[in-house]
CHARMM-style PDB file with segment names, atoms N, HN, CA, C and O in Angstrom:
ATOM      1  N   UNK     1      42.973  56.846 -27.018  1.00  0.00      PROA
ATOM      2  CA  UNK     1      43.440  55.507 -27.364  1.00  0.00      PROA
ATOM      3  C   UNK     1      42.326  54.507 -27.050  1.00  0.00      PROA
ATOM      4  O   UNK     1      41.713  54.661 -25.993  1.00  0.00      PROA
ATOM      5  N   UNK     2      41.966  53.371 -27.969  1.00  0.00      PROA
ATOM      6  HN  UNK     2      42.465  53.246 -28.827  1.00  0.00      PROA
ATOM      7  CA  UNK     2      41.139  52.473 -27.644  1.00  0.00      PROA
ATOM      8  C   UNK     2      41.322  51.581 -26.355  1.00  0.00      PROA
ATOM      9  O   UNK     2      42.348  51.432 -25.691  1.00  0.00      PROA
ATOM     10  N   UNK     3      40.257  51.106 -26.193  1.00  0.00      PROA
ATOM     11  HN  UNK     3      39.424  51.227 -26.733  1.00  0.00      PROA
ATOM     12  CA  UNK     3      40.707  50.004 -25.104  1.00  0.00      PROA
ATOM     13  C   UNK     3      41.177  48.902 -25.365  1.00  0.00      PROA
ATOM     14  O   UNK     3      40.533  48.460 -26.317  1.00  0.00      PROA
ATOM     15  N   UNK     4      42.295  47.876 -24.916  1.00  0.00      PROA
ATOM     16  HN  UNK     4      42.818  48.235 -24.142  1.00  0.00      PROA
ATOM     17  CA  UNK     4      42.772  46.811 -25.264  1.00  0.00      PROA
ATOM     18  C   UNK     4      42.376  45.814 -24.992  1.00  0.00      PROA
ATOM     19  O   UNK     4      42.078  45.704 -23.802  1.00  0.00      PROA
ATOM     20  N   UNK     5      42.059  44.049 -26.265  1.00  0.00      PROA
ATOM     21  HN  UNK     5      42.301  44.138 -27.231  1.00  0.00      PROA
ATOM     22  CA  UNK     5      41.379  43.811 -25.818  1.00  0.00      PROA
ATOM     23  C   UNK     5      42.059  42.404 -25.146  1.00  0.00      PROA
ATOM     24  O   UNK     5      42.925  41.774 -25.754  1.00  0.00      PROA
ATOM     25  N   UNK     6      41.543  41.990 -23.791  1.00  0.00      PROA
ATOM     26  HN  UNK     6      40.840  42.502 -23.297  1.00  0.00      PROA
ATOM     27  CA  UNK     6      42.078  40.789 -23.614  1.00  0.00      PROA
ATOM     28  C   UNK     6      42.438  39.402 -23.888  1.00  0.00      PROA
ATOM     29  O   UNK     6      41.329  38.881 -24.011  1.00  0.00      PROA
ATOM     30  N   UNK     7      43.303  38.486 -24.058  1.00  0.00      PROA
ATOM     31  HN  UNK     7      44.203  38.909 -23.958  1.00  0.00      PROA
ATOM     32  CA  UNK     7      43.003  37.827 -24.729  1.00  0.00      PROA
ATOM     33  C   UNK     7      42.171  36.097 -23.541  1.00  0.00      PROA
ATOM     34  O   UNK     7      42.514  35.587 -22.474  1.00  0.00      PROA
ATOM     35  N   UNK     8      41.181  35.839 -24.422  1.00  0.00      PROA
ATOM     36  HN  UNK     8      40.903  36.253 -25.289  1.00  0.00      PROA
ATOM     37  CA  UNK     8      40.297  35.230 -23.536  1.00  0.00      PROA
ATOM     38  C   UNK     8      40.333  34.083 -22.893  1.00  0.00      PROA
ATOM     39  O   UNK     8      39.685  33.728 -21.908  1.00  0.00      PROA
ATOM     40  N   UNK     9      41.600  33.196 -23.869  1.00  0.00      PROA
ATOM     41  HN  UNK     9      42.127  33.485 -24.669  1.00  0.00      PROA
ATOM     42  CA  UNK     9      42.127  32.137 -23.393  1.00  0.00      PROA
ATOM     43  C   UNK     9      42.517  32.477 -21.590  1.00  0.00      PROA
ATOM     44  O   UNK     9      41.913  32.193 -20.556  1.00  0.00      PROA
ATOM     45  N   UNK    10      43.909  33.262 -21.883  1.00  0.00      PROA
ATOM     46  HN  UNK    10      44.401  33.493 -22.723  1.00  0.00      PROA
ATOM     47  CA  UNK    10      44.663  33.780 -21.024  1.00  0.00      PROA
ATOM     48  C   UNK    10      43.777  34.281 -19.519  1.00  0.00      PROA
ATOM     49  O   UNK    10      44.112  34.020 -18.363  1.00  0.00      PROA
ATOM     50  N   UNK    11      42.820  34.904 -19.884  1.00  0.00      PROA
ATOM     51  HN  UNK    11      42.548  35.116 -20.823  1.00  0.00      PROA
ATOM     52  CA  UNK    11      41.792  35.113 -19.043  1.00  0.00      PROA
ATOM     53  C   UNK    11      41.420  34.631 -18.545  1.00  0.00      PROA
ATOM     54  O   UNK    11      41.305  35.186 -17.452  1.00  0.00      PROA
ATOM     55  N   UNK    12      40.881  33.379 -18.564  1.00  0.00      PROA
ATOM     56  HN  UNK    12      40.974  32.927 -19.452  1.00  0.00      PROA
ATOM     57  CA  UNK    12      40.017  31.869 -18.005  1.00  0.00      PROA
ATOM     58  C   UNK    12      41.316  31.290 -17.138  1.00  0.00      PROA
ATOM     59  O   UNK    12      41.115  30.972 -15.966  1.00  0.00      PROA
ATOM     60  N   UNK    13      42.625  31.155 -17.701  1.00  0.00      PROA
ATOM     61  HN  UNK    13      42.788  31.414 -18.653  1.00  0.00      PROA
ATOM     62  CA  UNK    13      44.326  30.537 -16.521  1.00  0.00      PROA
ATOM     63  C   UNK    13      44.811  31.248 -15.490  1.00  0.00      PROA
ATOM     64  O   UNK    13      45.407  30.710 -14.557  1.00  0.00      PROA
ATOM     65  N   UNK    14      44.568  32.693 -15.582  1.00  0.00      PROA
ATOM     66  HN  UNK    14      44.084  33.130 -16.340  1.00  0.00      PROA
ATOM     67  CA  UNK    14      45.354  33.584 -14.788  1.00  0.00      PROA
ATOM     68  C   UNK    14      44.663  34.816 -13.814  1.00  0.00      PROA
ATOM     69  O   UNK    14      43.914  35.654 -14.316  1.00  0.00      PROA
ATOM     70  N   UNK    15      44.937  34.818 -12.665  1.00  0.00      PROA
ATOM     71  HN  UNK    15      45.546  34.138 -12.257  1.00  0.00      PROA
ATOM     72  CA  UNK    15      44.244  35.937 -12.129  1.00  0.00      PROA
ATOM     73  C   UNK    15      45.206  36.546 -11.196  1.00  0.00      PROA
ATOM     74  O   UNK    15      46.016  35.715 -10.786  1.00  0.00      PROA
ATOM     75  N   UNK    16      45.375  37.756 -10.723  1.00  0.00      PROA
ATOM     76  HN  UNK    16      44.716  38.431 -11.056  1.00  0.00      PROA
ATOM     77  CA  UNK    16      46.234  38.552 -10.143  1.00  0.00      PROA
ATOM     78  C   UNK    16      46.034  38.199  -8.737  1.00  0.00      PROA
ATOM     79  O   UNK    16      44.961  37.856  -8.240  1.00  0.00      PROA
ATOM     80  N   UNK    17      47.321  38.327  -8.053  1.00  0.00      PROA
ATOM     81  HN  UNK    17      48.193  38.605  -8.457  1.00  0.00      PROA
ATOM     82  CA  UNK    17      47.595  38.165  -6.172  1.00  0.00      PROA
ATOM     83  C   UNK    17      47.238  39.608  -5.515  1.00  0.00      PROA
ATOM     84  O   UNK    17      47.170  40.457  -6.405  1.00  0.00      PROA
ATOM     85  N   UNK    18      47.020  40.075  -4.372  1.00  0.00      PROA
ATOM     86  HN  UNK    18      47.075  39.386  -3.650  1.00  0.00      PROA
ATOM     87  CA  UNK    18      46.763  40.975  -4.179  1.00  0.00      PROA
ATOM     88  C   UNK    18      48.409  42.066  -4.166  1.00  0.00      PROA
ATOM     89  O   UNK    18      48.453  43.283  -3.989  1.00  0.00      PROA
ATOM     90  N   UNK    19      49.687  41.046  -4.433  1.00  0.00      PROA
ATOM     91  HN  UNK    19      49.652  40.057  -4.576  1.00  0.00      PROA
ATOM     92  CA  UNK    19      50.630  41.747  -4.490  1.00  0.00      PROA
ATOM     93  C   UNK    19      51.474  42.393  -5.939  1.00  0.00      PROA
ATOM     94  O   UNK    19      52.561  42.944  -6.110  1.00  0.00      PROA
ATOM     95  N   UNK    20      50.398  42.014  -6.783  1.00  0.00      PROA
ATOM     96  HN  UNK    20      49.515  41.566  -6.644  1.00  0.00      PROA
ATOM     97  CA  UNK    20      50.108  42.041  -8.317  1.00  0.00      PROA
ATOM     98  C   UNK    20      51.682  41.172  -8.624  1.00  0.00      PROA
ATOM     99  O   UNK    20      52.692  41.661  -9.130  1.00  0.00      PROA
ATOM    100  N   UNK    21      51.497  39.882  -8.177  1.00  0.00      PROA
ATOM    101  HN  UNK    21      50.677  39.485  -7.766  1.00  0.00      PROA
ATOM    102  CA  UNK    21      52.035  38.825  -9.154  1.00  0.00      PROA
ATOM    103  C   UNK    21      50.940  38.071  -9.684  1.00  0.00      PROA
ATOM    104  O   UNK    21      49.900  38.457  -9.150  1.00  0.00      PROA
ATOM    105  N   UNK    22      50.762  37.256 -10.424  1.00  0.00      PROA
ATOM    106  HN  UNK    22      51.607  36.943 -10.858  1.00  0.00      PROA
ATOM    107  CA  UNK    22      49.705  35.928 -11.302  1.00  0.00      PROA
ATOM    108  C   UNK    22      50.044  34.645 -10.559  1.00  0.00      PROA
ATOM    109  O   UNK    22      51.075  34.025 -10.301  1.00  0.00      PROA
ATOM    110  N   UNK    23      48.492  34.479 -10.278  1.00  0.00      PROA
ATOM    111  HN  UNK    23      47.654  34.982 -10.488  1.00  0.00      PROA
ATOM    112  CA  UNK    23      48.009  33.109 -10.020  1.00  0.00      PROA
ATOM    113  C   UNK    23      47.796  32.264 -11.221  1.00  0.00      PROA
ATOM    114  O   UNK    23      47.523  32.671 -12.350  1.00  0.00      PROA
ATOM    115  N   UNK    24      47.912  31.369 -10.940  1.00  0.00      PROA
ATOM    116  HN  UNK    24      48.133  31.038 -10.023  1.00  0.00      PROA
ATOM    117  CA  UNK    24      48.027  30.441 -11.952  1.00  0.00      PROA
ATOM    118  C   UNK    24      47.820  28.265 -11.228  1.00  0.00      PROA
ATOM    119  O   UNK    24      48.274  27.663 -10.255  1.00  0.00      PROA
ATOM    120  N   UNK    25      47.246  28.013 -11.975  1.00  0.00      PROA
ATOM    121  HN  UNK    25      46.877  28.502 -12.766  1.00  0.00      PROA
ATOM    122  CA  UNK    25      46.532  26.104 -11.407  1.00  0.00      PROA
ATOM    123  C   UNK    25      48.365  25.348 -12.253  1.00  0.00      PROA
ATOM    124  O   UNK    25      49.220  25.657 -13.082  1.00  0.00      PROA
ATOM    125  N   UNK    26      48.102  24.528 -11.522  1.00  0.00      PROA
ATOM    126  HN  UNK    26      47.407  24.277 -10.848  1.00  0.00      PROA
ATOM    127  CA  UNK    26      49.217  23.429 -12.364  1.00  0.00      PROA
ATOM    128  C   UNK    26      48.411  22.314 -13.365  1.00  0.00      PROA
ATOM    129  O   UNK    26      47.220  22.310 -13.679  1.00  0.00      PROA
ATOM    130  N   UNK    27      49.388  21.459 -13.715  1.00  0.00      PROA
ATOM    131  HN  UNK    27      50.355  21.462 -13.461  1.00  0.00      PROA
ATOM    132  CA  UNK    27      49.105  20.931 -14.673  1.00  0.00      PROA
ATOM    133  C   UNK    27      49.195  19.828 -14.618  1.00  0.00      PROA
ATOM    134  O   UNK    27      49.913  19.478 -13.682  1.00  0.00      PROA
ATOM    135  N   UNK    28      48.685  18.812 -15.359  1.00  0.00      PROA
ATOM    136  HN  UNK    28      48.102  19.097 -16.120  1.00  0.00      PROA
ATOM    137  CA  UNK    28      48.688  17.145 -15.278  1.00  0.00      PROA
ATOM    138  C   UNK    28      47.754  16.861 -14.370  1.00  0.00      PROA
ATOM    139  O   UNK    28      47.815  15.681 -14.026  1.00  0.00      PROA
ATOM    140  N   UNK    29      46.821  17.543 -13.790  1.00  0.00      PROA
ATOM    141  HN  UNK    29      46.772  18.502 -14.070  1.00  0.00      PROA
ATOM    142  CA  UNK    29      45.854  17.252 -12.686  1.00  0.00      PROA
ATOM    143  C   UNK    29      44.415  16.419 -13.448  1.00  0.00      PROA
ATOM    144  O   UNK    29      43.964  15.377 -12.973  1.00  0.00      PROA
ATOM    145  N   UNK    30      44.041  16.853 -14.239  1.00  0.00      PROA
ATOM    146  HN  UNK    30      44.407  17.700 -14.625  1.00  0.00      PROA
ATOM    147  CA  UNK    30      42.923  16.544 -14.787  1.00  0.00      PROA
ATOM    148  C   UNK    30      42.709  15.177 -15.443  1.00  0.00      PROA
ATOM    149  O   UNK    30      41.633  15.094 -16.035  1.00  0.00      PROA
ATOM    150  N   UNK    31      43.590  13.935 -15.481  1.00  0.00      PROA
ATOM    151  HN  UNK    31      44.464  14.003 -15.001  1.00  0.00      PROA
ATOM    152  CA  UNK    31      43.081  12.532 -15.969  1.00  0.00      PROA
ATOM    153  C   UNK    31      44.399  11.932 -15.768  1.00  0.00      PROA
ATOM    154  O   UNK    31      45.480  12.490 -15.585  1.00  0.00      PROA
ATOM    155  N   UNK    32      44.098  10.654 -15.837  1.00  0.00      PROA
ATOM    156  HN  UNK    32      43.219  10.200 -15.986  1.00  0.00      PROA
ATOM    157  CA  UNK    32      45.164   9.748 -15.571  1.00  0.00      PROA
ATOM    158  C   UNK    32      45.674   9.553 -14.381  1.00  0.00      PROA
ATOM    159  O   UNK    32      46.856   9.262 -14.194  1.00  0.00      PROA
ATOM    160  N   UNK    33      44.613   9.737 -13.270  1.00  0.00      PROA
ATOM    161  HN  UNK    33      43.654   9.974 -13.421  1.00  0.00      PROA
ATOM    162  CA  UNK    33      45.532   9.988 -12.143  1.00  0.00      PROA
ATOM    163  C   UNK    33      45.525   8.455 -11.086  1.00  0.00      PROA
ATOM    164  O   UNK    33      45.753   8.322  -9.883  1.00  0.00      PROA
ATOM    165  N   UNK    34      45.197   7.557 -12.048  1.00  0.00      PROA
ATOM    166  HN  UNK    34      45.013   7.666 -13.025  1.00  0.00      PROA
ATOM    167  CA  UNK    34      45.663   6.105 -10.923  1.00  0.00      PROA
ATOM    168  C   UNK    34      47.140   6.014 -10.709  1.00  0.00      PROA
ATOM    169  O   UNK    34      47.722   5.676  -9.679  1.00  0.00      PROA
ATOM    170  N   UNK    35      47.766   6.458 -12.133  1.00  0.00      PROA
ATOM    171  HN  UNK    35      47.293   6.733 -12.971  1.00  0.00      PROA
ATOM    172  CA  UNK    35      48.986   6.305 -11.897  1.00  0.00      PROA
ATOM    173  C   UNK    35      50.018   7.374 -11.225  1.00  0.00      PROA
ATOM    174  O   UNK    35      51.242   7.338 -11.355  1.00  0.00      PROA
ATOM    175  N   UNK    36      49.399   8.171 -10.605  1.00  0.00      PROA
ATOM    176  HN  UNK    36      48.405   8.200 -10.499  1.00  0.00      PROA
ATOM    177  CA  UNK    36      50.082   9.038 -10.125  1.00  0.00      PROA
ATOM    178  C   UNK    36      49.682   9.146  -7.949  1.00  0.00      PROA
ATOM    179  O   UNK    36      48.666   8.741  -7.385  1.00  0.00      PROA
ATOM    180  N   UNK    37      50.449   9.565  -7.546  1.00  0.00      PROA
ATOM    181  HN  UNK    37      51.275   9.895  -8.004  1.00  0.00      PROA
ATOM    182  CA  UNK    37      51.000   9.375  -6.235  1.00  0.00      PROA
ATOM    183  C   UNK    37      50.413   9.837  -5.652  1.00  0.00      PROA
ATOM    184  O   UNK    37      50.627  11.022  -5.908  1.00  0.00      PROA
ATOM    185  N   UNK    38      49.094   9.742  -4.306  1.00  0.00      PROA
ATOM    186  HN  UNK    38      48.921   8.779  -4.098  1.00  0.00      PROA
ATOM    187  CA  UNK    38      48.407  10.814  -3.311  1.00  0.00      PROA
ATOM    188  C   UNK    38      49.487  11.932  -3.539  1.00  0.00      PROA
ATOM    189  O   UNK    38      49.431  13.014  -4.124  1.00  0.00      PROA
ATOM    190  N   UNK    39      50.263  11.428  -3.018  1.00  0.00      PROA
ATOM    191  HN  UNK    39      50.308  10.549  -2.543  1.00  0.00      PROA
ATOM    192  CA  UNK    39      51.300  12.640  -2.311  1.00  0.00      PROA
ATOM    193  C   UNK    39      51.474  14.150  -4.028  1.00  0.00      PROA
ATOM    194  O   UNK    39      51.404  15.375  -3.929  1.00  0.00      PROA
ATOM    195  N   UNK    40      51.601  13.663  -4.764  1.00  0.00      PROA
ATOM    196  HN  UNK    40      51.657  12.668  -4.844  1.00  0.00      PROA
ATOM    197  CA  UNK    40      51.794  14.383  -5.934  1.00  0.00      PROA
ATOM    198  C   UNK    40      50.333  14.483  -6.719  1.00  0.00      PROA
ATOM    199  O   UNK    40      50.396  14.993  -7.838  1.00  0.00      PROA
ATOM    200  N   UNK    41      49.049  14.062  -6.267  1.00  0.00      PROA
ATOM    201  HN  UNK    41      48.997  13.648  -5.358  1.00  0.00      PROA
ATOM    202  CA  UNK    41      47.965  14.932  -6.785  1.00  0.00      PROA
ATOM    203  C   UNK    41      47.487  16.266  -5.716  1.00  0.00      PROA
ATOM    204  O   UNK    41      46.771  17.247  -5.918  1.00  0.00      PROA
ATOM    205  N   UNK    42      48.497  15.633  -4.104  1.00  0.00      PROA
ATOM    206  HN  UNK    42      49.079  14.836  -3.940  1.00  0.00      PROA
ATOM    207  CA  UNK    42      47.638  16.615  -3.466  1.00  0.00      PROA
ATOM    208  C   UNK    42      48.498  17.965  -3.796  1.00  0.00      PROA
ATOM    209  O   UNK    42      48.118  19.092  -3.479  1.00  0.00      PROA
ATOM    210  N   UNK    43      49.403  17.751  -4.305  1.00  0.00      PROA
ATOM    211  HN  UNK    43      49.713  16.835  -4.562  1.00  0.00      PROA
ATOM    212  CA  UNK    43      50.477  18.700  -4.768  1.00  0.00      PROA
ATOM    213  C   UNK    43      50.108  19.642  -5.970  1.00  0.00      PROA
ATOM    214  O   UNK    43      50.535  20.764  -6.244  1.00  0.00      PROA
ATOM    215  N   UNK    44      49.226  18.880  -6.578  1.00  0.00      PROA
ATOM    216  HN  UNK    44      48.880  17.968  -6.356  1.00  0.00      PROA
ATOM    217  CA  UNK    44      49.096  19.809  -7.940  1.00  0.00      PROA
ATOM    218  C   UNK    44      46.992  20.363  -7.494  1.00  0.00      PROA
ATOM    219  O   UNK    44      46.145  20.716  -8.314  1.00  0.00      PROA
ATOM    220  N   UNK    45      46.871  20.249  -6.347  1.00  0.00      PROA
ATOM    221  HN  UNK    45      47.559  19.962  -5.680  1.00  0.00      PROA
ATOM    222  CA  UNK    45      45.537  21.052  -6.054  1.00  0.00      PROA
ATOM    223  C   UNK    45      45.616  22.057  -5.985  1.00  0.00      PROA
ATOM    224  O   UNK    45      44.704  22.746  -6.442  1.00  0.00      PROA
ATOM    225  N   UNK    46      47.025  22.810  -5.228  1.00  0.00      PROA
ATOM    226  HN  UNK    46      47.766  22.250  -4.857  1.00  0.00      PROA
ATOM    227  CA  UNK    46      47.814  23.811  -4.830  1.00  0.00      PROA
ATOM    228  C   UNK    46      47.975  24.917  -6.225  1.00  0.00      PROA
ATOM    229  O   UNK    46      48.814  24.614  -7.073  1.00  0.00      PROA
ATOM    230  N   UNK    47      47.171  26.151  -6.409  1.00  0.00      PROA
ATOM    231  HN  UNK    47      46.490  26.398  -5.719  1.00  0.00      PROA
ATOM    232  CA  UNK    47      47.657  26.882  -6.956  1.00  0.00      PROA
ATOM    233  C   UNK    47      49.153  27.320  -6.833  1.00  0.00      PROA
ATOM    234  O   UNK    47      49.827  27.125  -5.822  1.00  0.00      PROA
ATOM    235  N   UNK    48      49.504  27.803  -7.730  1.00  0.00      PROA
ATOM    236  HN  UNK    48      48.956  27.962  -8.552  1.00  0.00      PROA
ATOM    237  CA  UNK    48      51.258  28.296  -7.954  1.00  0.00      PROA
ATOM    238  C   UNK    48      50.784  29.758  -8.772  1.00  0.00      PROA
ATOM    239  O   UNK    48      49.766  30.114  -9.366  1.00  0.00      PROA
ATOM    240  N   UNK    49      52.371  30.510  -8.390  1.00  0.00      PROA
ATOM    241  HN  UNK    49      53.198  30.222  -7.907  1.00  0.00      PROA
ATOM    242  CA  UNK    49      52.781  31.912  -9.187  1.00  0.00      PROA
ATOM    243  C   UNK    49      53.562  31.696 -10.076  1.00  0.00      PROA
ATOM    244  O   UNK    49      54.672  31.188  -9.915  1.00  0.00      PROA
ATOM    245  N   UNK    50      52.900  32.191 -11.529  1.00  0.00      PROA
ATOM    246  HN  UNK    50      51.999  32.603 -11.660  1.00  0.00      PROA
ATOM    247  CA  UNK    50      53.681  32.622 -12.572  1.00  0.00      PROA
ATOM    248  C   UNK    50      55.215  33.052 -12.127  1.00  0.00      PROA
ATOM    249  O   UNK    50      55.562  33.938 -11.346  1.00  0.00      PROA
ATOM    250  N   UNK    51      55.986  32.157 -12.863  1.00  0.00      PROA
ATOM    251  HN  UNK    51      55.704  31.437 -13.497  1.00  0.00      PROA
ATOM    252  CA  UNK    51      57.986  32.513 -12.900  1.00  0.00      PROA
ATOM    253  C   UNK    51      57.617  34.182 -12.928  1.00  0.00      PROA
ATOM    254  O   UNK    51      56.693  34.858 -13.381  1.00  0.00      PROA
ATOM    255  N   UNK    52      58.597  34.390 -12.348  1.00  0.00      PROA
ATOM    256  HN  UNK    52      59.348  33.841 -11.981  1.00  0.00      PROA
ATOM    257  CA  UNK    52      59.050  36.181 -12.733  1.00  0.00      PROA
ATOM    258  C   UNK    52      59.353  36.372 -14.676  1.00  0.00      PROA
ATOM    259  O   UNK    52      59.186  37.381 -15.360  1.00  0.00      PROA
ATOM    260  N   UNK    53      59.656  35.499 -14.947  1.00  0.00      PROA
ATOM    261  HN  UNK    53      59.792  34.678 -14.392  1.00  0.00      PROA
ATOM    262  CA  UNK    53      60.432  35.532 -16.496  1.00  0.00      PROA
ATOM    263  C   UNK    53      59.590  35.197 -17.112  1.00  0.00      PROA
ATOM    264  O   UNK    53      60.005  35.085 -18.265  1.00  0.00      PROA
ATOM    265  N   UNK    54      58.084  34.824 -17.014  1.00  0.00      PROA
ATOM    266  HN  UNK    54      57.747  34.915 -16.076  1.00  0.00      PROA
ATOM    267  CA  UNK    54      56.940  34.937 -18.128  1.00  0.00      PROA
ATOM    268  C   UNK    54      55.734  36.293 -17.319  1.00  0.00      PROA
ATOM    269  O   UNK    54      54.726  36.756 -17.853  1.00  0.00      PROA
ATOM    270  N   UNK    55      56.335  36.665 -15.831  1.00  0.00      PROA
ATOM    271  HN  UNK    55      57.154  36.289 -15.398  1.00  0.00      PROA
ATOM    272  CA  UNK    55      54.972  37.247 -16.000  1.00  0.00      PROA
ATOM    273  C   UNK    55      54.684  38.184 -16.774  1.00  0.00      PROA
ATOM    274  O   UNK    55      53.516  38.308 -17.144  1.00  0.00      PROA
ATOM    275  N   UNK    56      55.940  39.301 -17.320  1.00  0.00      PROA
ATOM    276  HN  UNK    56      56.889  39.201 -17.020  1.00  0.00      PROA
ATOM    277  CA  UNK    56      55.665  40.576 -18.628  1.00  0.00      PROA
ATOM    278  C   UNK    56      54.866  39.530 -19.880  1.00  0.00      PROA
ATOM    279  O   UNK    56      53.987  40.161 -20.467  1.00  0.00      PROA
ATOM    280  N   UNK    57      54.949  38.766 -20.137  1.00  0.00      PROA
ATOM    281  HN  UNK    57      55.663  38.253 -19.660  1.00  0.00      PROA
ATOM    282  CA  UNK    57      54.129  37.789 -21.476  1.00  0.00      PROA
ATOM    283  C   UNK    57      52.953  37.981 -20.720  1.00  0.00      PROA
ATOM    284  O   UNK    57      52.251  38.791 -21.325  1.00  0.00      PROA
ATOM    285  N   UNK    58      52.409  37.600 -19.660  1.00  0.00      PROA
ATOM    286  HN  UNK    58      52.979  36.941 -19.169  1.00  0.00      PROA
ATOM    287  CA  UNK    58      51.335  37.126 -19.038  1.00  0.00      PROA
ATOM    288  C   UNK    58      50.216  38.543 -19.621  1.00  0.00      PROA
ATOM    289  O   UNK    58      49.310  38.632 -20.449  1.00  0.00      PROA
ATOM    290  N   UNK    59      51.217  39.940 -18.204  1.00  0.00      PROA
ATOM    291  HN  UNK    59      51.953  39.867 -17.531  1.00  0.00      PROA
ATOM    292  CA  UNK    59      50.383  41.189 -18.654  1.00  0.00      PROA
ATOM    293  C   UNK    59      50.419  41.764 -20.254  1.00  0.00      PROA
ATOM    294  O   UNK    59      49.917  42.849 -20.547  1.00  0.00      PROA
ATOM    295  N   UNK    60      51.050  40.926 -21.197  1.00  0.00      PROA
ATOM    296  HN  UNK    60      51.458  40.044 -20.959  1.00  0.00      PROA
ATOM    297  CA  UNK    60      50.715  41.666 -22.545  1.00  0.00      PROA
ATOM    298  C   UNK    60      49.836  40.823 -23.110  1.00  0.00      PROA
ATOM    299  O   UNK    60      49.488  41.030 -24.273  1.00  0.00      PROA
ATOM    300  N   UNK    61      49.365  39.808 -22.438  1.00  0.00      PROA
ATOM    301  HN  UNK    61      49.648  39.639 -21.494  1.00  0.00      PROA
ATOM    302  CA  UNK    61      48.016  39.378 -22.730  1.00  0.00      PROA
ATOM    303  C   UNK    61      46.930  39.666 -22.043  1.00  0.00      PROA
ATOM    304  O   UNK    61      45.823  39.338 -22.469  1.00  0.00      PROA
ATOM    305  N   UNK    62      47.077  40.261 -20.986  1.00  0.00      PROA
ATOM    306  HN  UNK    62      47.977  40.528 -20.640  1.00  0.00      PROA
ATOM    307  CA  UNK    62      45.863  40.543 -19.864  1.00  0.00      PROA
ATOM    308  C   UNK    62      46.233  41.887 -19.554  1.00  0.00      PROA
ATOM    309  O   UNK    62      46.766  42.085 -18.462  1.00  0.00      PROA
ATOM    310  N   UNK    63      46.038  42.855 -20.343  1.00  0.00      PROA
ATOM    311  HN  UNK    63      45.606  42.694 -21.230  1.00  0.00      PROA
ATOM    312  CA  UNK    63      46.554  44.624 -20.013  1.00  0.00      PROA
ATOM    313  C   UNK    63      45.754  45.144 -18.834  1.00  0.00      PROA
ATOM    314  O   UNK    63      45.917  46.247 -18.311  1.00  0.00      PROA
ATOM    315  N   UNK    64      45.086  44.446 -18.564  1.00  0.00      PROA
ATOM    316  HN  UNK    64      44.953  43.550 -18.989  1.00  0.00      PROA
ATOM    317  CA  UNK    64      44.107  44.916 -17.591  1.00  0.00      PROA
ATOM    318  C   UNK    64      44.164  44.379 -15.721  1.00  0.00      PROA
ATOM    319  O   UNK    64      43.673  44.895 -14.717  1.00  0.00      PROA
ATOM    320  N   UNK    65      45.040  43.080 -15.942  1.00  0.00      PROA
ATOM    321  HN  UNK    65      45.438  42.662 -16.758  1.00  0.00      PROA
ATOM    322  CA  UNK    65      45.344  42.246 -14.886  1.00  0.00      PROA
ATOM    323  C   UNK    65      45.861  42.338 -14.041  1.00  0.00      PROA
ATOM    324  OT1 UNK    65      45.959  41.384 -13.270  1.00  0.00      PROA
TER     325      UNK     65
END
């Protein structure tokens, strides 16, 4: 069987925990942030884990992950 290939987007957002759940950055961090709250940028510095209910989507984009 060939090897599968990853997809590259997906690759660059997501990287595996050592307990093989997905790491994953949040969102809204990157502009606009006068209007938003110390308290809620220091919040989104904080990596987060992929929901349980997308991570099977996650590994059928990253077969290798």
């Amino acid at each position: 069987m060939p090897k599968l290939k990853s997809n590259r987007a997906a690759a660059k957002r997501f990287k595996a925990t050592g307990g093989g759940r997905v790491k994953r950055s949040k969102a809204y961090a990157s502009h606009i942030l006068t209007s938003k709250t110390r308290k809620r940028k220091r919040g989104l510095r904080k990596n987060d884990l992929v929901d349980k209910t997308n991570e099977r989507q996650i590994h059928r984009l990253l077969p290798y992950l």
